[in-house]
N, C-alpha and C positions, 0 to 999 in steps of 0.2 A: 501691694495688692492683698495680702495676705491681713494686714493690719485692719485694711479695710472691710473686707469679709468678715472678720472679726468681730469691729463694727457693728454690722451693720447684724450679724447674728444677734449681738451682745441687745440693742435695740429691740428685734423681734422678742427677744425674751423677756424682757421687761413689759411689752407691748402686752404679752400672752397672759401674763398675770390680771390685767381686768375680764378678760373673755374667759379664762379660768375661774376668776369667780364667779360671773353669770352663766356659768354653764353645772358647777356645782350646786348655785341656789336654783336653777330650775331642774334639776333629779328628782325632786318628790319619792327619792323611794324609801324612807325612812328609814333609820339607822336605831340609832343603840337612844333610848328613854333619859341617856344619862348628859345628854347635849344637851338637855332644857336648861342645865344647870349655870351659871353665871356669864361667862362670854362663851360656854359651849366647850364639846370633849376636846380636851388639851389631845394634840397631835405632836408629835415627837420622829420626826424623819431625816436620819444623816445622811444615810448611804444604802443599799440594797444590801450588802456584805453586814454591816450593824447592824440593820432589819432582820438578818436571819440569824444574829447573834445574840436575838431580845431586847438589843439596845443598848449594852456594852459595846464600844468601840470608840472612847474618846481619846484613850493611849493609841489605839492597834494604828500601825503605820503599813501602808501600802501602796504600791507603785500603779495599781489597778485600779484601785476605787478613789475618790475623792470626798472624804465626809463634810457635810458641811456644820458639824457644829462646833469646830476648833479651827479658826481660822489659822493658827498656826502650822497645820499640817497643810496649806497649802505651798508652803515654804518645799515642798517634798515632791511637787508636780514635775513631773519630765516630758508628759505628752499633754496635748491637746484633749479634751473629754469635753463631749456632749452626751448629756443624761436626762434620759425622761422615764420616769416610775409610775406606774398608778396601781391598785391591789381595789381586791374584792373583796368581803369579808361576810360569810354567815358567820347567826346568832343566834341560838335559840334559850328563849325565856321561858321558865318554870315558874308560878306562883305557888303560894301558899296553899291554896284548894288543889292543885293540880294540875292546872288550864296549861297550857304549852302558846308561845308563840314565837316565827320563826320570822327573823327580819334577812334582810340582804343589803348592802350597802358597799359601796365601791367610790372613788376617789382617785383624782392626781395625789402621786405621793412629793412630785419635784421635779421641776426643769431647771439645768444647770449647764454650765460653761464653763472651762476652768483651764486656764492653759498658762505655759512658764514665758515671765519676763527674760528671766537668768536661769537658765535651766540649773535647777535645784538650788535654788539662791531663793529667786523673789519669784511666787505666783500668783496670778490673779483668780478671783471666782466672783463670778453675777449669777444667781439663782433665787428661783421663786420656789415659794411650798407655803401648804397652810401653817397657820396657827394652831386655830382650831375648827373645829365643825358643828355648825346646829343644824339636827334635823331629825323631828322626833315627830310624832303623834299620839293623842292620847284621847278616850274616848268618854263620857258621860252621859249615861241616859237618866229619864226621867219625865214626871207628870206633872201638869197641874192644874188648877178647875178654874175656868173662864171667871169672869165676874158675872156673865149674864146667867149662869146656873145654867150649861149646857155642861157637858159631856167633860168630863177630865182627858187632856190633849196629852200624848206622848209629846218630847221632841229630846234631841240629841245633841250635846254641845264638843262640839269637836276643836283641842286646844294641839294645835300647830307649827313647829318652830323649822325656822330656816334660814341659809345660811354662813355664816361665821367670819373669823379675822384670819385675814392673808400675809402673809411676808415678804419681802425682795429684801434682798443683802445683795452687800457688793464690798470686796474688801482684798487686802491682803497677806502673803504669811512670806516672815522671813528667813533666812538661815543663820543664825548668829557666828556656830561656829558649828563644826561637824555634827555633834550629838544634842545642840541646841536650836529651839525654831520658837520665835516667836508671831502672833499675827491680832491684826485689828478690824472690825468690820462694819457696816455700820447698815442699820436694819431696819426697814420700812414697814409700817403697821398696816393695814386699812383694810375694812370690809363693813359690811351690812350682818345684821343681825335683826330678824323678823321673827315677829312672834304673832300670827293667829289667831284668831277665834270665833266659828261659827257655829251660828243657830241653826239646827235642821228643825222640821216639823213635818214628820213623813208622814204623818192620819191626816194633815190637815189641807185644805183647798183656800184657807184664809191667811195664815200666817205665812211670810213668806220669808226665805232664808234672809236671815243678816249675819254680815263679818264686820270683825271691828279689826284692827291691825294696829302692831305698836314697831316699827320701823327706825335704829338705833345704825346710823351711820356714824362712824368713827375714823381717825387716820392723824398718826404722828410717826417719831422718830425716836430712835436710840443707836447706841451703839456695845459691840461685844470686843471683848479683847481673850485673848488664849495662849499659852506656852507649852512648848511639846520638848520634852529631855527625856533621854535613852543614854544606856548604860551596857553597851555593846559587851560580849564575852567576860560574861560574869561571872559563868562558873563552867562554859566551857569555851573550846573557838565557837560556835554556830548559836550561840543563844542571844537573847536581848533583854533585858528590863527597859519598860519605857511609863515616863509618870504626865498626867495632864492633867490642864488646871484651865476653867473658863470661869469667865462673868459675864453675864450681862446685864446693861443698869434698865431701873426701872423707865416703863415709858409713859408719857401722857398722851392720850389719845383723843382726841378733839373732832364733834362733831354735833349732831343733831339730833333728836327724835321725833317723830313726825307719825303721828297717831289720825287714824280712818275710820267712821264709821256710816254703815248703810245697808240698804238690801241691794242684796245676789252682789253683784257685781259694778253696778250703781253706787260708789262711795263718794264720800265727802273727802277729798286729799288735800282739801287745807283746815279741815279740822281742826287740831293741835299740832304747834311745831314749838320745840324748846331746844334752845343749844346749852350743852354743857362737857363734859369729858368724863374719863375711864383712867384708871392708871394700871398697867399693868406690874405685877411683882418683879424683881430683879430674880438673875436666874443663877446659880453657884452649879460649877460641877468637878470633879476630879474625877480621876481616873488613873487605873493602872495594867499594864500589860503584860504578857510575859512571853515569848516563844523561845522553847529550850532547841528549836531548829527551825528550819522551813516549813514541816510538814504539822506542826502542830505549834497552836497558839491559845493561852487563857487569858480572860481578859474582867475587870470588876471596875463596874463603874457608881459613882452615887451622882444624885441631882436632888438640889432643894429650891423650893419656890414659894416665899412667906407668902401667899394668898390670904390668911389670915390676918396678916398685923400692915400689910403694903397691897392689897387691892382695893382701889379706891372706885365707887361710881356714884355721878350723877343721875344717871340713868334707872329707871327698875328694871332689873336683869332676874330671870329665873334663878328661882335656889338660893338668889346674893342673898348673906348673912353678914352683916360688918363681924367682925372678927371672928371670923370662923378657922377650919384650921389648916396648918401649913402643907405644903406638897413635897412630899419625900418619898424618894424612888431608888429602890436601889436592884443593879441589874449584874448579873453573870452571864457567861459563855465559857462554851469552849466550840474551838475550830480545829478542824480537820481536813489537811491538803492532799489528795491523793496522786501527786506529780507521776505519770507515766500507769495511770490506772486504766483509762482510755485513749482513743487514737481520735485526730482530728480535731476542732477548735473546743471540745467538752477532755483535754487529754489529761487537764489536771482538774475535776470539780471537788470543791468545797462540801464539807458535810458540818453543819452547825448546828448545838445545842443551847439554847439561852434562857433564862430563866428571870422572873422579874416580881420583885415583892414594891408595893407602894400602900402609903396611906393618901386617899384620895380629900379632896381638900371640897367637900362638896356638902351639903348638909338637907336631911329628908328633912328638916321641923321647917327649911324656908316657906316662902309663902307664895300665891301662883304668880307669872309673869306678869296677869295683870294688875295693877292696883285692889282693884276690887272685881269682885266678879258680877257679872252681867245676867243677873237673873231674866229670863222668859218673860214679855209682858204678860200685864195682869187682866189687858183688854185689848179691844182690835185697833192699834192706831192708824192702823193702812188698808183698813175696810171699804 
């Protein structure tokens, strides 16, 4: 019965990852200006314990939390875990004149499942979480003079993007030998990525709104492998060094792009349809850990991802630049366990400091999502 339950949980979760994406592409609440840029802002989510640790945590080994980007530490599971994340996030933006603007943007960060074949031997994990996120707005105003020598017409072109690439992994981690775990996973691509763009003309009674839409669905496979060694009482009884090491290979993402245009709401959705593919960069990381007790842990992690010399697309993608440059990130923490600080289920909480320097692999000289931009007719062709 239990196997079953399992099951049929392990099912539902998988299930959740398509209504998870359409329910992130319909938010409209715009986020961060810097998801216009190629498949959208790279998202990065292990665990709620690494999250507070700025995203070191590919050594730290724990009986609580389950991370998902080393499948080797699921080789470490003892209990059953069901995990569901989502965070909110303001942002507020300064320009170069002064102007302020403040966004809000919130998100699933991860649905997981993770429980031991061999307790502490062999574990399994099936979990869903983004990739990345598109979802941006951006505003241009502007005039221009009829051909019949009437009045110069305001109108506003408003450039759009929305939603991004999703994940499902399913894999497992093993135990080699006491202070060694290795593990393998393998990792499911797929989402929509839409990009907007509409005409307003708010002086006028003649022109009436058009949107055009470029609509880039994608979905392949890959897989990740990870190794986790500790080095128990190093330099006293109660301390640990522990080192990690992941890959994951590049993927090919296969699908379609399917472009619309029309007024208001009236479009044309067989327009243009072309299929072609995406590749995404291969992903390296290490990591290392250290707790000289229980009650405190440090931890330094690095991640590289050739975006430049290994992302490929068929596609026009905002920002895409073929060789642009590579994604290096590198993160610290420190953790702090306060065991018997308080009373009741908060009796030991965590207090984390983490820290995160990256070069972003993104490029202002790219050119806009669309092809070419859609100038304002020059005359009335819907008079």
């Amino acid at each position: 019965m239990l196997h079953r339950s399992v099951l049929l949980l392990a099912l539902a979760l998988l299930a959740f990852g398509g209504s998870a994406e359409a329910l992130a592409q319909g938010a409209n609440n715009y986020g961060s200006l810097y998801s216009r840029f190629g498949v959208g802002e790279r998202v990065s989510f292990s665990n709620s314990q690494v999250d507070a640790m700025g995203g070191a945590g590919l050594a730290v080994r724990s009986f609580s939390y389950v991370p998902l980007d080393n499948p080797a530490s699921w080789g470490d599971i003892t209990l059953s875990h069901f995990t569901f994340s989502a965070q909110v996030t303001g942002t507020t933006l300064e320009a170069a004149d002064g102007t302020t603007s403040d966004l809000a943007s919130g998100g699933l960060n991860a649905i997981q499942l993770a429980f031991p074949l061999l307790n502490r031997k062999l574990g399994l994990n099936v979990a869903y979480r983004p990739y990345s996120r598109v979802n941006f707005r951006a505003i241009r105003t502007d005039s221009f003079s009829p051909t019949d020598g009437s009045d110069p017409l305001d109108y506003q072109i408003n450039y759009e993007g929305d939603g991004g690439l999703q994940e499902i992994q399913a894999g497992v981690g093993y135990r080699i030998t006491t202070n060694v775990l290795v593990g393998a996973s393998i990792n499911a691509f797929f989402g929509n990525i839409d990009y907007l763009q509409r005409t307003e003309f708010p002086t006028s009674f003649i022109f009436e709104e058009t949107r055009s839409t470029e609509s880039v669905r994608v979905a392949g496979v890959t897989g990740t492998v990870g190794v986790l060694a500790s080095t128990p009482r190093l330099f006293g009884e109660s301390d640990a060094l522990s080192f990690a090491a992941t890959a994951r290979l590049p993927a090919r993402l296969r699908g379609e792009r399917v472009e619309t245009i029309g007024i208001s709401l009236d479009r044309d959705t067989l327009a243009t349809s072309a299929d072609g593919s995406l590749r995404l960069p291969m992903e390296l990381a290490a990591g290392i850990a250290y707790a000289p007790s229980n009650a405190l842990q440090f931890a330094v992690d690095t991640r590289y991802e050739p975006w430049g010399s290994q992302f490929e697309s068929d596609f026009v993608l905002g920002g895409f630049v073929p060789g642009g440059n590579d994604d290096l990130r590198t993160d610290g923490a420190l953790e702090v366990v306060w065991n018997g600080a308080l009373q009741g289920p908060v009796a030991a909480p965590r207090i984390a400091l983490g820290s995160r320097t990256a070069s972003a692999a993104i490029s202002t000289k790219a050119t806009s999502p669309r092809r070419a931009p859609r100038s304002p007719p020059t005359q009335q062709p819907w008079a």
